[in-house]
N, CA, C and O of each residue as an XYZ file, in Angstrom:
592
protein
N     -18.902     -6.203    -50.511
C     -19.079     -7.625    -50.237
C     -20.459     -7.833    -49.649
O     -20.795     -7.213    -48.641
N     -21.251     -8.673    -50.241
C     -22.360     -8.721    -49.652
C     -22.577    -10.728    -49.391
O     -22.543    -11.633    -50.224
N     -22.717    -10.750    -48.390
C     -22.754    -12.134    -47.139
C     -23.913    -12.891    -47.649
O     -24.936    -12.243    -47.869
N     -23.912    -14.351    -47.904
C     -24.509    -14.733    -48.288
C     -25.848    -14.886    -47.141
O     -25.587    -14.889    -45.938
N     -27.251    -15.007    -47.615
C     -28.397    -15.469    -45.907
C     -27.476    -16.823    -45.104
O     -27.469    -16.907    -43.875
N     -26.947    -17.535    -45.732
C     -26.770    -18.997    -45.127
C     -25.414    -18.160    -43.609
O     -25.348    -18.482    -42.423
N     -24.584    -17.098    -44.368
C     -23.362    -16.803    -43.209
C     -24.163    -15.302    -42.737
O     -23.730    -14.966    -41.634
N     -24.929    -14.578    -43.130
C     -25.850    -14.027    -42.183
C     -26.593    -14.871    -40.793
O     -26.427    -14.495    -39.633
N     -27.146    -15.664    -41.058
C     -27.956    -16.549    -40.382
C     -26.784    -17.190    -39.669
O     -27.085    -17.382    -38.491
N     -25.494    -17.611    -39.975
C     -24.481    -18.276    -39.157
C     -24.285    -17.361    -37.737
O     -24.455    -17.672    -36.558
N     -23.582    -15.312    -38.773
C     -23.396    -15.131    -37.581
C     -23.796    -14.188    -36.566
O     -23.180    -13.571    -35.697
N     -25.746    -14.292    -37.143
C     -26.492    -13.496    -36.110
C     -26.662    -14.934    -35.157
O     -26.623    -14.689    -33.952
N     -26.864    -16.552    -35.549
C     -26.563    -17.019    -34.469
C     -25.996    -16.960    -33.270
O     -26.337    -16.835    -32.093
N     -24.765    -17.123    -34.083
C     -23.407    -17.181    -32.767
C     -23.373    -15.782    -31.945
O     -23.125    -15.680    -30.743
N     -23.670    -14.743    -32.826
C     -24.399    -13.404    -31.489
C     -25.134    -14.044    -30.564
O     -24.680    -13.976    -29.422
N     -26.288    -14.738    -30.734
C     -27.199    -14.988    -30.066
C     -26.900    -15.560    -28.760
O     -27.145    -15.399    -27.564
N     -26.100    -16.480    -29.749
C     -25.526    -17.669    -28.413
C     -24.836    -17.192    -27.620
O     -24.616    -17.592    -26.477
N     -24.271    -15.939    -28.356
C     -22.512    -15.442    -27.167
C     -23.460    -14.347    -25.982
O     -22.925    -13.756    -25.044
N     -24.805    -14.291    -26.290
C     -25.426    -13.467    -25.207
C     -25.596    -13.987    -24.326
O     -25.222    -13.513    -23.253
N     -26.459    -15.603    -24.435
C     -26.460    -16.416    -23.380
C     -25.802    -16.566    -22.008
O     -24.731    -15.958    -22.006
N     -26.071    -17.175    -20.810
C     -25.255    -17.185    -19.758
C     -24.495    -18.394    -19.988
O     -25.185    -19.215    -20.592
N     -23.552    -18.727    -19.778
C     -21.829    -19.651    -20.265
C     -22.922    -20.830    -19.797
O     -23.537    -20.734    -18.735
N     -23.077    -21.893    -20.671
C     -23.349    -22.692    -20.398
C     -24.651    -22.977    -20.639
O     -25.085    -24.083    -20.316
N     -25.394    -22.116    -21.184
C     -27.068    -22.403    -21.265
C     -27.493    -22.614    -22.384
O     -27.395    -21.629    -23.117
N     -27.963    -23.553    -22.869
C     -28.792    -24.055    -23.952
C     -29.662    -23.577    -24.626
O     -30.413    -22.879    -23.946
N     -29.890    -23.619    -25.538
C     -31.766    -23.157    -26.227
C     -31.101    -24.305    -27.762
O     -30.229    -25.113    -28.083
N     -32.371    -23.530    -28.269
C     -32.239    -24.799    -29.499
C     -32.350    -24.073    -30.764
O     -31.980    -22.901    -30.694
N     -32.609    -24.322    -31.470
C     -32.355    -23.718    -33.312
C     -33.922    -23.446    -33.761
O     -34.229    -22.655    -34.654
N     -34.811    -24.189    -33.037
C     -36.130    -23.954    -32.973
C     -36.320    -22.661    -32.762
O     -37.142    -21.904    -33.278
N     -35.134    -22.369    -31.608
C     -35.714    -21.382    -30.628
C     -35.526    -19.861    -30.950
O     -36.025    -18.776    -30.650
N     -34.309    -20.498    -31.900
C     -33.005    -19.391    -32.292
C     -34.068    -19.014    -33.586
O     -34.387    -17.827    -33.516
N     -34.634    -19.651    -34.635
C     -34.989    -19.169    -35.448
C     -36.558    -18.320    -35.256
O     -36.866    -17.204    -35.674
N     -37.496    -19.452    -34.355
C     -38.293    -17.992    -33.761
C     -37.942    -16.443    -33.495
O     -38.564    -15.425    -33.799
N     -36.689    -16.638    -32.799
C     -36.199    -15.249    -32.334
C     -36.008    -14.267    -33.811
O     -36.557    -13.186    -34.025
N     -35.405    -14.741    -34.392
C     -34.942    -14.235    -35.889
C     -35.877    -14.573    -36.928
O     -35.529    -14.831    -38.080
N     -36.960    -14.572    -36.555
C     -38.170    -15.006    -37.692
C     -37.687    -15.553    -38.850
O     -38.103    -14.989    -39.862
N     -36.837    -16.602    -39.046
C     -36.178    -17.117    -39.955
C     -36.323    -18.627    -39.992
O     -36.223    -19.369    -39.015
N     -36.637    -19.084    -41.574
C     -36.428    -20.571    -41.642
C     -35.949    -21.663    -40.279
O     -34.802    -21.609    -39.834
N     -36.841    -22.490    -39.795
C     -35.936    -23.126    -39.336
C     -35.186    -24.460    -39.506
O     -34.312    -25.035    -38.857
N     -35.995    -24.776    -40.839
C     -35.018    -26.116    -41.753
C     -33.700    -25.110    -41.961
O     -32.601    -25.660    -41.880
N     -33.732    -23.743    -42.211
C     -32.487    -23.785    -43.283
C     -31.401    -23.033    -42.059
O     -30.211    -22.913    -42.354
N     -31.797    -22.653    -40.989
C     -31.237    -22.363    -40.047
C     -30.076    -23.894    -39.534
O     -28.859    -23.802    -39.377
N     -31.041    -25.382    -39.343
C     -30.354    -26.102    -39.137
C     -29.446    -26.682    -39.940
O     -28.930    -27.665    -39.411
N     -29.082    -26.451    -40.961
C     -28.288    -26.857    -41.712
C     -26.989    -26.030    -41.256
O     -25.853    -26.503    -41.225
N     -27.448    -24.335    -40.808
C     -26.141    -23.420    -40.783
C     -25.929    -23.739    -39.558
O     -25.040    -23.053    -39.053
N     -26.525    -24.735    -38.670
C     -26.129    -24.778    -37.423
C     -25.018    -26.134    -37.232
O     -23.978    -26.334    -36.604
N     -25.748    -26.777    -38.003
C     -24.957    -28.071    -38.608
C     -23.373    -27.875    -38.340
O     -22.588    -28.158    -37.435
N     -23.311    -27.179    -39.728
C     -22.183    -26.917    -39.941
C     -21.181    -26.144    -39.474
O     -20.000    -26.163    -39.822
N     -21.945    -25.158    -38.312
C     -21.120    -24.202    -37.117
C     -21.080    -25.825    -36.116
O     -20.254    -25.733    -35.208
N     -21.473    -26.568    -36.135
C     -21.343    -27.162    -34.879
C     -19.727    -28.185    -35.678
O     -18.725    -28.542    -35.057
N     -20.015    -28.386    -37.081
C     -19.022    -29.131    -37.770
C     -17.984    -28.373    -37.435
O     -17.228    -29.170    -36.880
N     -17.578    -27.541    -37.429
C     -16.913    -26.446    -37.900
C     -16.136    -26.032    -35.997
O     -15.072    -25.467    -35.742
N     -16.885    -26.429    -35.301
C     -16.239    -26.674    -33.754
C     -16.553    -25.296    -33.126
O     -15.740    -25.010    -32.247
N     -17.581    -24.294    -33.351
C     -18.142    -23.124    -33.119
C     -19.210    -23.209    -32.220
O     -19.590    -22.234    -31.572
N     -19.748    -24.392    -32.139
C     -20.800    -24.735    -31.961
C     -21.125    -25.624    -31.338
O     -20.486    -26.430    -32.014
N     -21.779    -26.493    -30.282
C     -21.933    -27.233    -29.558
C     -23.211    -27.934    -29.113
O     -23.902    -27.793    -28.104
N     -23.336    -28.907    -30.406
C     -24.598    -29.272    -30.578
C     -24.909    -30.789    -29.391
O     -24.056    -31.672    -29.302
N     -25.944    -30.831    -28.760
C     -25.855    -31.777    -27.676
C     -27.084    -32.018    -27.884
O     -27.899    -31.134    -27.621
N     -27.627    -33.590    -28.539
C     -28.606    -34.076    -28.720
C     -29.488    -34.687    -27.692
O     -28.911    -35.064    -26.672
N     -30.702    -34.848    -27.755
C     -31.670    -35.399    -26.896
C     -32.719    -34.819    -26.353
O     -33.263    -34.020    -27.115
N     -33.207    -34.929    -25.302
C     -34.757    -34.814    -24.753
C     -33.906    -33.167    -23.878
O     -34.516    -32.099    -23.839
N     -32.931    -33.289    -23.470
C     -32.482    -32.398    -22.638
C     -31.246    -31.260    -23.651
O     -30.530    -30.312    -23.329
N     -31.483    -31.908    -24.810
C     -30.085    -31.039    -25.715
C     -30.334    -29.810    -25.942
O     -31.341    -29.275    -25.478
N     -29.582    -29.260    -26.585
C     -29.561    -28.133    -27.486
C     -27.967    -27.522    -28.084
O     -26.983    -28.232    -28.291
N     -28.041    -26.226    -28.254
C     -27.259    -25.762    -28.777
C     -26.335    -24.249    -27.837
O     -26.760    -23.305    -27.171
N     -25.179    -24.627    -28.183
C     -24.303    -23.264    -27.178
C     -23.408    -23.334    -27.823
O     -23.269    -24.358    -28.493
N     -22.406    -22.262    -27.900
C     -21.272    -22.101    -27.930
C     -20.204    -22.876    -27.864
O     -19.989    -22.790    -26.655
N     -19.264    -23.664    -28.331
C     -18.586    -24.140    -27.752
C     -16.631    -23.541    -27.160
O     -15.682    -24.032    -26.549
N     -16.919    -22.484    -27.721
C     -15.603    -21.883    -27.372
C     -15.918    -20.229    -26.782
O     -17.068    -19.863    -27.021
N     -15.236    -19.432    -26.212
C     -15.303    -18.299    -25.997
C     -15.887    -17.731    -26.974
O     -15.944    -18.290    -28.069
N     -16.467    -16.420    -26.737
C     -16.826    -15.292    -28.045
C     -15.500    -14.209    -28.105
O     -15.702    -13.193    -28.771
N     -14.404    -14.325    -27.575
C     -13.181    -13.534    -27.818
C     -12.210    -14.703    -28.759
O     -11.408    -14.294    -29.599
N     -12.446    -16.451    -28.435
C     -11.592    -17.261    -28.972
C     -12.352    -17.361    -30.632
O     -11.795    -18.127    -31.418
N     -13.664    -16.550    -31.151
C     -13.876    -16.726    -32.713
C     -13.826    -15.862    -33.407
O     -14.499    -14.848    -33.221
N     -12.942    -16.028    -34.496
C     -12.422    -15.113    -34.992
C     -13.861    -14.878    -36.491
O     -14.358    -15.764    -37.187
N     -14.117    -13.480    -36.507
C     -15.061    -13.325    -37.662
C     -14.990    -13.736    -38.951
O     -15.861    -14.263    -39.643
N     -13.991    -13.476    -39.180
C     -13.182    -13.129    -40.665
C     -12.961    -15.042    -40.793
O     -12.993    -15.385    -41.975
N     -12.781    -16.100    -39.921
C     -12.320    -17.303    -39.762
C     -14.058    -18.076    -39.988
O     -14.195    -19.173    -40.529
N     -14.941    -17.457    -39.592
C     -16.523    -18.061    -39.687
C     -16.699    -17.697    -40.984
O     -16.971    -18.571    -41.808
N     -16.587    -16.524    -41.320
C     -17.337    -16.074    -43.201
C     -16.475    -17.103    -43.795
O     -17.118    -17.880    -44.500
N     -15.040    -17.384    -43.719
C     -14.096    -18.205    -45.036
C     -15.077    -19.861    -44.440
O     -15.306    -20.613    -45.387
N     -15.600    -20.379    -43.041
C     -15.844    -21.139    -43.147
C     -17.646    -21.564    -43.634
O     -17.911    -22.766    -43.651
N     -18.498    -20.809    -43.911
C     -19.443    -20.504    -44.415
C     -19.532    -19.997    -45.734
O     -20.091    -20.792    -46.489
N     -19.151    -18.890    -46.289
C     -18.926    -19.159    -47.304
C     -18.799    -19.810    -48.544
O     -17.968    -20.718    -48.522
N     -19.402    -19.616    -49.687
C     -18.897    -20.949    -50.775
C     -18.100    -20.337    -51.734
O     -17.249    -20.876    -52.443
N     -18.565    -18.733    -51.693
C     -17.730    -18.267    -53.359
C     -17.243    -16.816    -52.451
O     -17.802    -15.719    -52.439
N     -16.139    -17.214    -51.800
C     -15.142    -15.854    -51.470
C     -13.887    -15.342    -52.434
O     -12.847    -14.751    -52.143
N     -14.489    -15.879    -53.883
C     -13.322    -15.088    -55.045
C     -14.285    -13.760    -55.129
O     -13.653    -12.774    -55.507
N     -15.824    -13.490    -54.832
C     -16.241    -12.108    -55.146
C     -17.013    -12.225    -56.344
O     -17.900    -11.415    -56.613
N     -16.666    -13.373    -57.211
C     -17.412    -13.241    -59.128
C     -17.510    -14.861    -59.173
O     -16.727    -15.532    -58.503
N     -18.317    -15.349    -59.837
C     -18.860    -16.744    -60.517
C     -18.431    -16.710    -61.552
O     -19.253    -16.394    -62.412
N     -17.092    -16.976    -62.009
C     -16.929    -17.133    -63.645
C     -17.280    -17.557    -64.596
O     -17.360    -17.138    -65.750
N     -17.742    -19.352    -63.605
C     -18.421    -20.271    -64.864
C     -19.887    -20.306    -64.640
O     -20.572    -21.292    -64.910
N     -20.356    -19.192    -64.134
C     -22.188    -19.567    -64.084
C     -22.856    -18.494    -64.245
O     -23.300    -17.950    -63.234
N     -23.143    -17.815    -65.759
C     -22.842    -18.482    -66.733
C     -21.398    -18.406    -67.195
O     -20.716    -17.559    -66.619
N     -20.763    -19.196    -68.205
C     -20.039    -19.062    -68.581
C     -19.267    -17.824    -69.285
O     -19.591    -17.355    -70.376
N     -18.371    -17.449    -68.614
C     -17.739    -16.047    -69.227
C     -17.013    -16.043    -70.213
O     -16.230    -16.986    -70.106
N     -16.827    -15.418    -71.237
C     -15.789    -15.523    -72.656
C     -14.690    -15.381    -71.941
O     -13.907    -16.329    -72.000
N     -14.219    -13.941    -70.889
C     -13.484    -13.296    -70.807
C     -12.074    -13.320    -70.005
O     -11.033    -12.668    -69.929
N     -12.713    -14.529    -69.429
C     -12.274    -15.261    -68.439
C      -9.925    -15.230    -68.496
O      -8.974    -15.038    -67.738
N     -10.254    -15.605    -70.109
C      -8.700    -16.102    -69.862
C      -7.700    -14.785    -70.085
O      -6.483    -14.790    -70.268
N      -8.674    -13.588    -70.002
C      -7.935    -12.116    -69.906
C      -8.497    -11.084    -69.209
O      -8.420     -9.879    -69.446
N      -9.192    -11.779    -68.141
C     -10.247    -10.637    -67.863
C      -9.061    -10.437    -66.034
O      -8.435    -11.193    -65.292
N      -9.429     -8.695    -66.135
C      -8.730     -8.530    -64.691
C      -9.680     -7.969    -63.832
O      -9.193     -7.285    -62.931
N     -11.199     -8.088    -63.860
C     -11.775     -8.031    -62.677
C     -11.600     -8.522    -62.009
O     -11.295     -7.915    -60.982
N     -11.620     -9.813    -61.966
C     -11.658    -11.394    -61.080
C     -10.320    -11.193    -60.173
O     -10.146    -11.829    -59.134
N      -9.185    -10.024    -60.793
C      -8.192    -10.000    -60.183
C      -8.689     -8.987    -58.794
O      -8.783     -9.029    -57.568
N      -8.903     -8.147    -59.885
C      -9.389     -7.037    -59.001
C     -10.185     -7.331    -57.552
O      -9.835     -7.001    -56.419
N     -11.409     -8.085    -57.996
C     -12.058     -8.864    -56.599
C     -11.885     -9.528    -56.067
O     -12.720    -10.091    -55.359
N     -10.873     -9.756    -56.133
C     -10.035    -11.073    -55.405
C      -9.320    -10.142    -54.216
O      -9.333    -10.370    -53.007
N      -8.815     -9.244    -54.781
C      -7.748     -8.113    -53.958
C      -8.673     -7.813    -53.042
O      -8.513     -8.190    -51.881
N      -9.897     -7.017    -53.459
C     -11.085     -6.564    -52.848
C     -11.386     -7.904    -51.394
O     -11.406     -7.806    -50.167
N     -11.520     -8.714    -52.072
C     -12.283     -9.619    -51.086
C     -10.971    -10.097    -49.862
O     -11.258    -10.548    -48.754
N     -10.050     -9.959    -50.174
C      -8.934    -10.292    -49.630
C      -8.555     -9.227    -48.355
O      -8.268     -9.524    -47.196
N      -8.656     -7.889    -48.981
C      -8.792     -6.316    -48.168
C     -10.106     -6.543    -47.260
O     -10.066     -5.846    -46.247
N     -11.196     -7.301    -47.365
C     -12.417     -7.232    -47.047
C     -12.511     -8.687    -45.623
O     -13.110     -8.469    -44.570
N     -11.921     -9.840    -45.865
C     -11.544    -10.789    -45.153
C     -10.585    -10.412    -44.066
O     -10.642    -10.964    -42.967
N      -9.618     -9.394    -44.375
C      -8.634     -9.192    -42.972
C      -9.061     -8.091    -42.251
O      -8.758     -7.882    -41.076
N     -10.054     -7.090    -43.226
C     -10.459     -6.553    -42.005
C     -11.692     -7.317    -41.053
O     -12.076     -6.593    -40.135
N     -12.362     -8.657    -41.133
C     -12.796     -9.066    -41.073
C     -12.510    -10.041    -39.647
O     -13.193    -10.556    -38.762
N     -11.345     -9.962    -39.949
C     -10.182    -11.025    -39.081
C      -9.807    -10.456    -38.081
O      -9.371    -11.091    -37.121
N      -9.919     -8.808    -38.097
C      -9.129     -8.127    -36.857
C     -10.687     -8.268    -36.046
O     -10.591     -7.719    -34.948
N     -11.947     -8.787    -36.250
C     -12.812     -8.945    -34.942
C     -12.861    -10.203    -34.735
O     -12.582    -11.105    -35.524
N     -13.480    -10.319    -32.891
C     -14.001    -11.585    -33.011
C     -15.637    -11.365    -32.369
O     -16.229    -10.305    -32.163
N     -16.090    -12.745    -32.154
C     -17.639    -12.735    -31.505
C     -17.653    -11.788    -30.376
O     -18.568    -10.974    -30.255
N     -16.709    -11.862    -29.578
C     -16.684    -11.125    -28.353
C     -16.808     -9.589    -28.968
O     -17.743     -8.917    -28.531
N     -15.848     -8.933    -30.042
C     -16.145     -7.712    -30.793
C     -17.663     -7.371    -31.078
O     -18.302     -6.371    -30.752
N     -18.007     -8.353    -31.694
C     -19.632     -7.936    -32.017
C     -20.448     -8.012    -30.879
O     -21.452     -7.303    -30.946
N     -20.321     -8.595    -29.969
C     -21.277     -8.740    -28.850
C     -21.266     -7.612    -27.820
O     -22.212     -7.522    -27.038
N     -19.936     -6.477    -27.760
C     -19.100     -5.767    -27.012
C     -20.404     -5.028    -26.421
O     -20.404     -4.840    -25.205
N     -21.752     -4.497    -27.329
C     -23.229     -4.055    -26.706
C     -24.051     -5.022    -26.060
O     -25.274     -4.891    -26.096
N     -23.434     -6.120    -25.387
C     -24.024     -6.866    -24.629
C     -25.805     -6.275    -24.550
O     -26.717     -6.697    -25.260
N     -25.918     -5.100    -23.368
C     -26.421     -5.148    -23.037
C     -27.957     -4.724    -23.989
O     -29.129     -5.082    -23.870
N     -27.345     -3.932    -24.802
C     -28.185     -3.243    -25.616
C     -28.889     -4.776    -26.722
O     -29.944     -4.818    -27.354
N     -28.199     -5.456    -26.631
C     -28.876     -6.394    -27.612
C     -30.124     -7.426    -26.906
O     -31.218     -7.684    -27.408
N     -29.510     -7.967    -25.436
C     -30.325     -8.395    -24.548
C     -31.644     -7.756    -24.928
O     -32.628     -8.272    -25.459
N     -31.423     -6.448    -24.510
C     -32.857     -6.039    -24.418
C     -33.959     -5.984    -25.910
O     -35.181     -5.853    -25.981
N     -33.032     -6.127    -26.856
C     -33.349     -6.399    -28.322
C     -34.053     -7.904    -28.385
O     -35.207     -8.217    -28.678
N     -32.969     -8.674    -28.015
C     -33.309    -10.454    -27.820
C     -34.496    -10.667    -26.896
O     -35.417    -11.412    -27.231
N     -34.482     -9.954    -25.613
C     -36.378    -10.078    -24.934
C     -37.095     -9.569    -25.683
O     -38.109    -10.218    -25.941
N     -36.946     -8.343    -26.308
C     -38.335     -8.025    -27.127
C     -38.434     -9.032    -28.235
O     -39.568     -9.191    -28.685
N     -37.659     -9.601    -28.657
C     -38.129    -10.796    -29.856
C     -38.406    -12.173    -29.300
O     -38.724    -13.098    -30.047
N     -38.296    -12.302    -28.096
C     -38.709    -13.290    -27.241
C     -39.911    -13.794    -27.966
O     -40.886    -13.059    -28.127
N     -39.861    -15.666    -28.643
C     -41.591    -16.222    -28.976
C     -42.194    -15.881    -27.495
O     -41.540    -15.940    -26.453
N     -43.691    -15.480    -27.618
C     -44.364    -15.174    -26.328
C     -45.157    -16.997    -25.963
O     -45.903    -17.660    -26.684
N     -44.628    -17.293    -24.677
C     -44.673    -18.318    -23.675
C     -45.737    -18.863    -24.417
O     -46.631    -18.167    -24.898
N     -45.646    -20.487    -24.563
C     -47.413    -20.995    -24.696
C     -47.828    -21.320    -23.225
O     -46.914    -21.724    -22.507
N     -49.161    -21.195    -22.630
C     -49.807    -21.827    -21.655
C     -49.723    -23.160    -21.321
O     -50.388    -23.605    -20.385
């Protein structure tokens, strides 16, 4: 199974955020400096983690972005199905397949992706974050360096 950038980018976010101290802000600006990554296309995946109730987007001169639930209350396997667009594993109609109305891959990866989603499900944010500390020190070294 390979994750699309849009649910990569979802959930090296929500790492990010679950490092934070409970309650502290930064912004998508800030988040994508850190991750040298788009930051139009970052806000769109933030968008939709914040749609999605993961996320806790708080607008204005003073806003930003946090967490809005525990990193033990999100379940992994529950963020990829909600990010995600094509969790059958195969594109049947693009291009169009002959094989379609007898073909048993599609079965096959379906099973696959299905085996691949629950093990997916037995973590949550709090699971991935469990190296707290080791990532911190990952997240300062990618620190944007201060403007004057």
């Amino acid at each position: 199974m390979k994750l699309t950038t849009y649910t990569d980018f979802g959930l090296r976010t929500l790492m990010y955020l679950a490092t934070l101290p409970e309650g502290k802000l930064t912004s998508v600006a800030h988040v994508s400096e850190v991750y040298k990554i788009s930051r139009n296309h970052l806000v769109k995946v933030v968008n939709q983690l914040a749609r999605e109730g993961y996320i806790r987007a708080i607008r204005g001169k003073n806003g930003g972005i946090c967490l809005a639930r525990s990193p033990g209350d999100i379940n992994v396997g529950q963020v990829i199905r909600s990010l995600e667009t094509n969790i059958k594993g195969i594109d049947c109609g693009s291009p169009a397949c002959y094989l379609v109305r007898i073909c048993r891959l599609k079965d096959a990866l379906k099973q696959a992706m299905d085996a691949f989603l629950q093990v997916m499900d037995s973590y949550t944010l709090a699971d991935l974050i469990g190296n707290r500390d080791e990532l911190m020190v990952i997240f300062s070294e990618l620190e944007p360096e201060k403007k004057p």
